[in-house]
C-alpha positions as a LaTeX table, in Angstrom:
\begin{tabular}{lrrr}
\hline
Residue & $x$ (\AA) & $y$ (\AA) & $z$ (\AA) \\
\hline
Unk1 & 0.00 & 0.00 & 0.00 \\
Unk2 & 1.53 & 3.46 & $-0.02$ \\
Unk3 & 2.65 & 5.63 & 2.51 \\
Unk4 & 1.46 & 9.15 & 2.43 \\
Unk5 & 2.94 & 11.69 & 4.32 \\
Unk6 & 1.54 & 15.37 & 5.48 \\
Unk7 & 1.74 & 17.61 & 8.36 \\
Unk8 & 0.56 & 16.00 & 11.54 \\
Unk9 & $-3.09$ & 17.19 & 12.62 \\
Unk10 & $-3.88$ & 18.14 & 16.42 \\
Unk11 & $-6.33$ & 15.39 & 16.24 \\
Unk12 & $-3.75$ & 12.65 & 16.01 \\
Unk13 & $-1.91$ & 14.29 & 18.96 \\
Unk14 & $-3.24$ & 10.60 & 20.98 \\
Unk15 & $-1.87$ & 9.02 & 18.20 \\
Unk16 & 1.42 & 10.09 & 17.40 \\
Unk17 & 2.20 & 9.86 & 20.90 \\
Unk18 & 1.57 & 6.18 & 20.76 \\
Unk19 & 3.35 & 5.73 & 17.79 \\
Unk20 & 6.17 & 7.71 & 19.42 \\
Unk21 & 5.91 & 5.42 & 22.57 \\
Unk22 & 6.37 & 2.41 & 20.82 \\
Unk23 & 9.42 & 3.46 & 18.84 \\
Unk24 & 11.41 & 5.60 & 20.93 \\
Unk25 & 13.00 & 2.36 & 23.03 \\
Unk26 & 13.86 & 1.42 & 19.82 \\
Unk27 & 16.52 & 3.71 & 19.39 \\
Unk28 & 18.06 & 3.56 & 22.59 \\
Unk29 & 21.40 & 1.72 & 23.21 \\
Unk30 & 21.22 & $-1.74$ & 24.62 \\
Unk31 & 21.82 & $-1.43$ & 28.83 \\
Unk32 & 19.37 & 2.31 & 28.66 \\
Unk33 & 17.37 & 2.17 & 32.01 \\
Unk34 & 13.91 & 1.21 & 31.72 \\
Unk35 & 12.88 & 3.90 & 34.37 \\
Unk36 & 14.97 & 6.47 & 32.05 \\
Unk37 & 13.05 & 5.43 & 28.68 \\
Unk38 & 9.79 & 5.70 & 30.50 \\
Unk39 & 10.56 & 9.26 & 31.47 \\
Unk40 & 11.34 & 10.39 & 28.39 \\
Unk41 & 8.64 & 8.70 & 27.00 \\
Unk42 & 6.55 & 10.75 & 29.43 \\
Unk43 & 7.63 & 14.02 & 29.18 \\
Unk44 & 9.33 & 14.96 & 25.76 \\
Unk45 & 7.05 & 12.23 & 23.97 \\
Unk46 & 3.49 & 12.63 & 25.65 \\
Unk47 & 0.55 & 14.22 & 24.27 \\
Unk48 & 0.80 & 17.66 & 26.09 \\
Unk49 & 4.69 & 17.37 & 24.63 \\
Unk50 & 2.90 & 16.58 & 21.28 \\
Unk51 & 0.43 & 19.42 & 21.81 \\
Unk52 & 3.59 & 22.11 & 22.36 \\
Unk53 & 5.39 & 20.81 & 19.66 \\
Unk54 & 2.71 & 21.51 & 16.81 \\
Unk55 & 1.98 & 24.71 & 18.19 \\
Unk56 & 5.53 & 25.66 & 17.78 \\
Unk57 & 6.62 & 27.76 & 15.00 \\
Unk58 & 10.17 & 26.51 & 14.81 \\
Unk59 & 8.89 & 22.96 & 14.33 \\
Unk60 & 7.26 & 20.63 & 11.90 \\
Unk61 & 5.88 & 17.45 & 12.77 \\
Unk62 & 5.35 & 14.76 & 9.90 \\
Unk63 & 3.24 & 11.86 & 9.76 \\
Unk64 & 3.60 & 8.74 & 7.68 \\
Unk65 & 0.13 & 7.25 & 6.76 \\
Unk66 & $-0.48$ & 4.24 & 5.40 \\
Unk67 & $-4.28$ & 2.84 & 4.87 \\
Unk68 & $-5.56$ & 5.85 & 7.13 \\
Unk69 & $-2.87$ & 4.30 & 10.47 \\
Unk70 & 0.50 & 6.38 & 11.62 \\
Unk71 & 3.28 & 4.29 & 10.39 \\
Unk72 & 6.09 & 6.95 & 10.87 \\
Unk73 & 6.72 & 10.29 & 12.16 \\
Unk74 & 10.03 & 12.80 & 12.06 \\
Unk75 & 10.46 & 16.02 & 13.81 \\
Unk76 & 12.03 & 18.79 & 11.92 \\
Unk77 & 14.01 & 21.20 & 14.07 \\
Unk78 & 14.08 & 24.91 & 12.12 \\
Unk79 & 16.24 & 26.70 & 14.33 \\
Unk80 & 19.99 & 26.64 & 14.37 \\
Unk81 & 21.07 & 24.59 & 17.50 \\
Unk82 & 22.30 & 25.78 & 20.53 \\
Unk83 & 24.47 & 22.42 & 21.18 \\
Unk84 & 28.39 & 24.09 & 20.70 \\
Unk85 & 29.70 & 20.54 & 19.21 \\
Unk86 & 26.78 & 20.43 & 17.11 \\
Unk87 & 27.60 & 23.98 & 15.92 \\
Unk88 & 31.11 & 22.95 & 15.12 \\
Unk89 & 29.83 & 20.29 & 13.33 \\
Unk90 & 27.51 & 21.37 & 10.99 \\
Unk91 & 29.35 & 23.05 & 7.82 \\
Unk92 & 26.69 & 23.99 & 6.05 \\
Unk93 & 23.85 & 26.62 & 7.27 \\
Unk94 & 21.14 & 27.11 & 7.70 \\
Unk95 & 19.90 & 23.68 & 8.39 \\
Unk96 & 17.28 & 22.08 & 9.31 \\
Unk97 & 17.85 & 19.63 & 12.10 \\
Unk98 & 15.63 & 15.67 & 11.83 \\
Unk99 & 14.93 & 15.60 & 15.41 \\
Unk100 & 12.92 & 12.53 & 15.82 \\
Unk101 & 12.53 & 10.18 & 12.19 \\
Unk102 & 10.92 & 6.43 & 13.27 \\
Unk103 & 8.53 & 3.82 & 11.80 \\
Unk104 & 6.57 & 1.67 & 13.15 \\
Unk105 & 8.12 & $-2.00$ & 13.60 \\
Unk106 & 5.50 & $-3.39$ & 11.57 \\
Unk107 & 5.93 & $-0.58$ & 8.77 \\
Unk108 & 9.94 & $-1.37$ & 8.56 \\
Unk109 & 10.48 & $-1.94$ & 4.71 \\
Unk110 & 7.06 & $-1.10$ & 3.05 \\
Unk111 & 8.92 & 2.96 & 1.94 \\
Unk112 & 7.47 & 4.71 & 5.15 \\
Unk113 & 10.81 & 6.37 & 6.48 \\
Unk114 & 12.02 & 6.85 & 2.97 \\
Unk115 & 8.96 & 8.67 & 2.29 \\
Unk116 & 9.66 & 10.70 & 5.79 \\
Unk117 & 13.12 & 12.10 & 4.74 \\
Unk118 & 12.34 & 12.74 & 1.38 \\
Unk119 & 9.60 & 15.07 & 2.52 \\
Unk120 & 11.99 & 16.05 & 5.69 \\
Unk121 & 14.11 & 17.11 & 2.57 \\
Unk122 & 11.89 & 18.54 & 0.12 \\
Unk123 & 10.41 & 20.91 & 3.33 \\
Unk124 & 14.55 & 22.26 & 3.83 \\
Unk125 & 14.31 & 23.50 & 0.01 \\
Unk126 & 11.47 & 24.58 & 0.05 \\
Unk127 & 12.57 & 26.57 & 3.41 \\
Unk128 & 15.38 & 27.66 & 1.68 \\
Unk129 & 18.04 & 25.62 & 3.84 \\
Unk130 & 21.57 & 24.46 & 2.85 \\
Unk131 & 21.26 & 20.94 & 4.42 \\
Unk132 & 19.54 & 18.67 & 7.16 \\
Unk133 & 21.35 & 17.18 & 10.17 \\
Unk134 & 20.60 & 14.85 & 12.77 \\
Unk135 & 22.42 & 12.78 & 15.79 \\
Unk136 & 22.31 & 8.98 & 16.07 \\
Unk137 & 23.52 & 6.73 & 18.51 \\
Unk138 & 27.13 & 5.67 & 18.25 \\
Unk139 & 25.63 & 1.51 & 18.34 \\
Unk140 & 22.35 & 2.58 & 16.50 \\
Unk141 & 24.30 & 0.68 & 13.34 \\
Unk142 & 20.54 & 0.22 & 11.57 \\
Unk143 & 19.86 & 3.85 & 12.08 \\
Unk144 & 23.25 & 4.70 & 10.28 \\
Unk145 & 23.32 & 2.89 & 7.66 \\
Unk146 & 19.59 & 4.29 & 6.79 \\
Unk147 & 21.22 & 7.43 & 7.01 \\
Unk148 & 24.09 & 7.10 & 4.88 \\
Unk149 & 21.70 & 5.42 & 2.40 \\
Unk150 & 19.95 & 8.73 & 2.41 \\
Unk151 & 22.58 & 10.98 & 1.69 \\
Unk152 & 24.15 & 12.16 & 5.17 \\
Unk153 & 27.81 & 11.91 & 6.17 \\
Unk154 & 29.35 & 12.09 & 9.85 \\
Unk155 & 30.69 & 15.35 & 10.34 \\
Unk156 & 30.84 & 15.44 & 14.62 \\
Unk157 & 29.99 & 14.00 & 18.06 \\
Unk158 & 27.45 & 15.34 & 20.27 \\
Unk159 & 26.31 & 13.58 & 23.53 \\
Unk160 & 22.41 & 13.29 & 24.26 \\
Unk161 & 21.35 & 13.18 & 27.87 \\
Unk162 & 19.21 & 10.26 & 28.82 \\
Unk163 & 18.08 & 10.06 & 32.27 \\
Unk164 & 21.34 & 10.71 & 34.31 \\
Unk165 & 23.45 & 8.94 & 31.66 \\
Unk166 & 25.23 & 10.80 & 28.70 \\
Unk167 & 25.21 & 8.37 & 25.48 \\
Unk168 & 27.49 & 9.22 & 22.81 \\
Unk169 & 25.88 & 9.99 & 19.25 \\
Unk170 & 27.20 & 10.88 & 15.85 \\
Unk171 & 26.31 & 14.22 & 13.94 \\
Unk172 & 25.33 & 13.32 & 10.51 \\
Unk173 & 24.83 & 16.19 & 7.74 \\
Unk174 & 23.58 & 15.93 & 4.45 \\
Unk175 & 24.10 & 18.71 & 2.15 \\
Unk176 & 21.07 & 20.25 & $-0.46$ \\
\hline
\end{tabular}
């Protein structure tokens, strides 16, 4: 079937944050605290999070849709980041930063996070932007080679706080 993908509506706000729920541990590095994926989950990831997020004008929020169900989402971060090794990193500005890019488990190979970052793309053009960046865990191999397969290079390190631990990503960029 295919994917379709369009701004995310208020109304799905219950949705996406399921969606988000289920694929956010995901991500994580084998050995993340349960307690610490939970909390996150929570707070940056719940439905009042959700809510602030597509009221936010330095935000867009995608959706994936396939046969009228969330299969995907990504998070696309307009202004420049505040993070100094990110800064370093990134050659090329402006960018536009892919915050948050997941499918659904059961959506893995039908196109559905292709179809995200090619509209996570198209939207930096159209915006004007010189490329798109985004961290990924150091031992998040599937995540990186998805990335690479999409265009983006490692330029830098960052570290992303989860919990009271600091886990070590990559900075990938990919130039427009």
């Amino acid at each position: 079937m295919t994917v379709t993908v369009r701004p995310a509506d208020p109304s799905e706000i219950p949705q996406l944050a399921a969606l988000a729920a289920r694929t956010f541990p995901l991500a994580c590095p084998p050995g993340t605290e349960e307690a610490d994926i939970r909390h996150f989950v929570s707070t940056a990831l719940s439905e009042n999070a959700f809510r602030g997020y597509l009221a936010d004008d330095g935000r867009r929020v995608l959706v994936a849709e396939r046969d009228g169900t969330l299969v995907g989402y990504t998070m696309l971060g307009l202004r420049p980041s505040e993070d100094p090794d990110v800064r370093a990193a990134v050659r090329d500005t402006p960018a536009v930063e892919v915050n948050k890019m997941y499918a659904d488990p059961a959506a893995h190979g039908s196109g559905a996070a292709g179809a995200l970052m090619q509209a996570a793309v198209n939207l930096a053009r159209e915006l004007g932007r010189a490329s798109l960046w985004l961290g990924v865990n150091h031992v998040n191999a599937r995540a990186q080679a998805f990335y690479r397969k999409c265009g983006f290079v490692p330029v830098g390190h960052r570290r992303f706080a989860l919990g009271d631990v600091l886990h070590e990503d990559f900075v990938y960029e990919r130039v427009l």
